[in-house]
LOPAGU-266238 format. One record per residue (C-alpha): residue number from 1; residue in one letter; x, y, z. Coordinates in nm, 3 decimals, decimal comma, always signed. Layout:
+-----+---------+---------+---------+---------+
! num ! residuo !      xx !      yy !      zz !
+-----+---------+---------+---------+---------+
! NUM !       A !       X !       Y !       Z !
...
+-----+---------+---------+---------+---------+
//
This chain:
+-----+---------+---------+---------+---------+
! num ! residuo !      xx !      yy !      zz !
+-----+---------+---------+---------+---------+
!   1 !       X !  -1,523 ! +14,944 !  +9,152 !
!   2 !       X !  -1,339 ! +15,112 !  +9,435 !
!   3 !       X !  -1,091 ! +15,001 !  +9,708 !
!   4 !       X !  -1,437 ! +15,034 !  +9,949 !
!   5 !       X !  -1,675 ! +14,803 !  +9,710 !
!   6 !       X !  -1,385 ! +14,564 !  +9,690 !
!   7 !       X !  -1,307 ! +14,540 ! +10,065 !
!   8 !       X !  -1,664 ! +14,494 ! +10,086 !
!   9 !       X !  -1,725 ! +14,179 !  +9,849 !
!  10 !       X !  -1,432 ! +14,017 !  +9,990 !
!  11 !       X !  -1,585 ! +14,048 ! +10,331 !
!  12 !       X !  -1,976 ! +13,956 ! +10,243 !
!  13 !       X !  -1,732 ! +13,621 ! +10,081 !
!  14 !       X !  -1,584 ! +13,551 ! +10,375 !
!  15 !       X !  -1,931 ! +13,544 ! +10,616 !
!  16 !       X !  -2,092 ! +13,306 ! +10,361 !
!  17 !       X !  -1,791 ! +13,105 ! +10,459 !
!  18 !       X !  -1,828 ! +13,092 ! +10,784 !
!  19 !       X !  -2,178 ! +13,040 ! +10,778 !
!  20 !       X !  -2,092 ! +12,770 ! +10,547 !
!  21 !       X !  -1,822 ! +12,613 ! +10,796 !
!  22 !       X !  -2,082 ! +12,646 ! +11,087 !
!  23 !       X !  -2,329 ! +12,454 ! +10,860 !
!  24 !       X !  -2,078 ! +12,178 ! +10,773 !
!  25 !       X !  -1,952 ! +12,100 ! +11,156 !
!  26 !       X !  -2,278 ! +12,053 ! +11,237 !
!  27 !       X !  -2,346 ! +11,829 ! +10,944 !
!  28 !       X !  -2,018 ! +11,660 ! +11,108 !
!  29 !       X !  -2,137 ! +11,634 ! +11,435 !
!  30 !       X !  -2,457 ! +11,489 ! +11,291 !
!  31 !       X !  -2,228 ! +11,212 ! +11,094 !
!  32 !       X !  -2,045 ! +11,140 ! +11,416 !
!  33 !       X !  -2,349 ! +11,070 ! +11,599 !
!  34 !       X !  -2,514 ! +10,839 ! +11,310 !
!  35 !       X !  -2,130 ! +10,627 ! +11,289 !
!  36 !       X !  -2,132 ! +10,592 ! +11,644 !
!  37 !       X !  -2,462 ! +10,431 ! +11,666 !
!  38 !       X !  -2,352 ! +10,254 ! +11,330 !
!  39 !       X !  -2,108 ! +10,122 ! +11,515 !
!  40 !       X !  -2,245 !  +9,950 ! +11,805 !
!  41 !       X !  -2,385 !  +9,714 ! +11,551 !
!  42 !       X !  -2,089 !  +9,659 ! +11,363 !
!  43 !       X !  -1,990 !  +9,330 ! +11,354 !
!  44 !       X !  -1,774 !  +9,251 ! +11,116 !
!  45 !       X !  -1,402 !  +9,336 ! +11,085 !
!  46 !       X !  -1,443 !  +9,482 ! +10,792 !
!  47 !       X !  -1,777 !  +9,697 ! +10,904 !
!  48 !       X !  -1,502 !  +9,783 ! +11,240 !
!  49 !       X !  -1,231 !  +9,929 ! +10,960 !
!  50 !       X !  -1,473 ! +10,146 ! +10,787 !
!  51 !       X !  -1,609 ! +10,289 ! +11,113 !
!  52 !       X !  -1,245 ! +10,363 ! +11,251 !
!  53 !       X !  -1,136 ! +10,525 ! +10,872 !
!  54 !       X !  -1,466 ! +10,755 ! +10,861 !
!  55 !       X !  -1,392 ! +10,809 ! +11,220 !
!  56 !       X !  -1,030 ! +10,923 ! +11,148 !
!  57 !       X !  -1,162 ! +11,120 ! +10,833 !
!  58 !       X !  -1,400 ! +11,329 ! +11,046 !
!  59 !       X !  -1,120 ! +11,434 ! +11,268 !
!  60 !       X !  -0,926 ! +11,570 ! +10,940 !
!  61 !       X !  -1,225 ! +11,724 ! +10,873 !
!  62 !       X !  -1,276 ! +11,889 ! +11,199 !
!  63 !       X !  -0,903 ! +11,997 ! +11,199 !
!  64 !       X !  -0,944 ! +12,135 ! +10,825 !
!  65 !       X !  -1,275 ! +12,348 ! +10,927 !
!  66 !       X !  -1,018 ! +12,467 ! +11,208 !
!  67 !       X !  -0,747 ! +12,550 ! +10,986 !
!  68 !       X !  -0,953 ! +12,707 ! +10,721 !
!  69 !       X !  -1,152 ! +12,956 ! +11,002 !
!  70 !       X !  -0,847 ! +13,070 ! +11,124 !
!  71 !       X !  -0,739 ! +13,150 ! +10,751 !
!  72 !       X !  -1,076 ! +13,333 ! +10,626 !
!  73 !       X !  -1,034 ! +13,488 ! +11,005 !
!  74 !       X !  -0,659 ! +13,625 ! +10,930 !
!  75 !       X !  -0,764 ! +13,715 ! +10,587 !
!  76 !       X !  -0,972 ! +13,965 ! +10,724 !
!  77 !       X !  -0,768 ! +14,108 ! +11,000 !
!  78 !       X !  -0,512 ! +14,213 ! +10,654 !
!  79 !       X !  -0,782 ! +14,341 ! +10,499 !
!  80 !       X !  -0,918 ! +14,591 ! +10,798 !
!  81 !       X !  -0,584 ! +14,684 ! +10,799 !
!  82 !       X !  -0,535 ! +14,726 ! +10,455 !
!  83 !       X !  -0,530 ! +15,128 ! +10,407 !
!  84 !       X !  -0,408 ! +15,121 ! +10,045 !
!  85 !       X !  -0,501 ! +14,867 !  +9,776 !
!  86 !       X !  -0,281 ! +14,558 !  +9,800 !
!  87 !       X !  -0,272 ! +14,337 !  +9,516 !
!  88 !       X !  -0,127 ! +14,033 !  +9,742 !
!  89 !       X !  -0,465 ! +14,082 !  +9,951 !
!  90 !       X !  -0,704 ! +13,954 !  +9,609 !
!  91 !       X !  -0,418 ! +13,682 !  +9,560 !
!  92 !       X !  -0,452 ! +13,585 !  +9,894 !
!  93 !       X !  -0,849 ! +13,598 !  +9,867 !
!  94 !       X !  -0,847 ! +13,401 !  +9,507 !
!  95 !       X !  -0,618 ! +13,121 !  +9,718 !
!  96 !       X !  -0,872 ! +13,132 !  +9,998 !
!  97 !       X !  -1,167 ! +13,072 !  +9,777 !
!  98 !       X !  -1,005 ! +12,733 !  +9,619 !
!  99 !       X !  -0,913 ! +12,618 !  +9,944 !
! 100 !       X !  -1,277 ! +12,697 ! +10,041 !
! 101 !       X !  -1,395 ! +12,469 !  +9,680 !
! 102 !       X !  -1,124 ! +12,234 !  +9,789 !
! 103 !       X !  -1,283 ! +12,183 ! +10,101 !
! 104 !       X !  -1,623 ! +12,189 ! +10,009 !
! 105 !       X !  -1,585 ! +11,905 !  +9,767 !
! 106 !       X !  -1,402 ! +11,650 !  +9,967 !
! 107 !       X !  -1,661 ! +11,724 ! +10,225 !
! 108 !       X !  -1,927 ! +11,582 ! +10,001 !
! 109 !       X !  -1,735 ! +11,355 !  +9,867 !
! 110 !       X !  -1,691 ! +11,205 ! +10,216 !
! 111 !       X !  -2,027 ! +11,260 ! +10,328 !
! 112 !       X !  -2,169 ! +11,046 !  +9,989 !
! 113 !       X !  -1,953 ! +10,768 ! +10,098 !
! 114 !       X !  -2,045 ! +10,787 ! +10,438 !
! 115 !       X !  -2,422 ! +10,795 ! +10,371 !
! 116 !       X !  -2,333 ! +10,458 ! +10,146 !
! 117 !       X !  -2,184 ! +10,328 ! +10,420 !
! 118 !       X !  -2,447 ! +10,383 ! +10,666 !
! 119 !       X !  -2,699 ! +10,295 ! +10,391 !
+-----+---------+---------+---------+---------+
//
């Protein structure tokens, strides 16, 4: 595989990223809007904690998308500037990708709980 091909999976990674971020801040705003009708009905102190923890747990989330665009979004600024091959470049890609995992499965795991809670 050439420097070209490379460049060129890297960057077909990085849109099904974003498309991927896009997807889960909508999913996000979709949570918000279900926990702030949950709430209006919440009675009980301890119903009141959970809604102000998810609450506080979507803003990480929000902030992490945030982060994490501007990262895939740097990534590929190096890269279209990359004229010769750069081994630091895959590193930084490989790095990328388990923040990416990272992020993807505390995102679930958060929305499972939050679908319990809401249950």
């Amino acid at each position: 595989m050439n420097t070209q091909q490379a460049e060129q999976l890297l960057m077909t990674e990085h849109t099904s990223w974003l498309k991927g971020i896009d997807q889960y801040k909508v999913e996000l705003s979709s949570m918000q809007h279900k926990l702030e009708d949950f709430a209006k009905n919440a009675i009980t102190r301890k119903a009141s904690a959970k809604v102000e923890q998810f609450q506080n747990r979507f803003i990480r989330q929000r902030e992490v998308i945030d982060e994490l665009r501007h990262e895939i979004k740097q990534h590929e600024n190096h890269l279209e500037k990359m004229y010769v091959p750069d081994t630091r470049i895959y590193v930084e890609h490989i790095d990328l990708r388990d923040q990416f995992t990272r992020f993807f499965d505390l995102f679930v795991e958060m929305e499972q709980d939050f679908n319990e809670f809401v249950a």
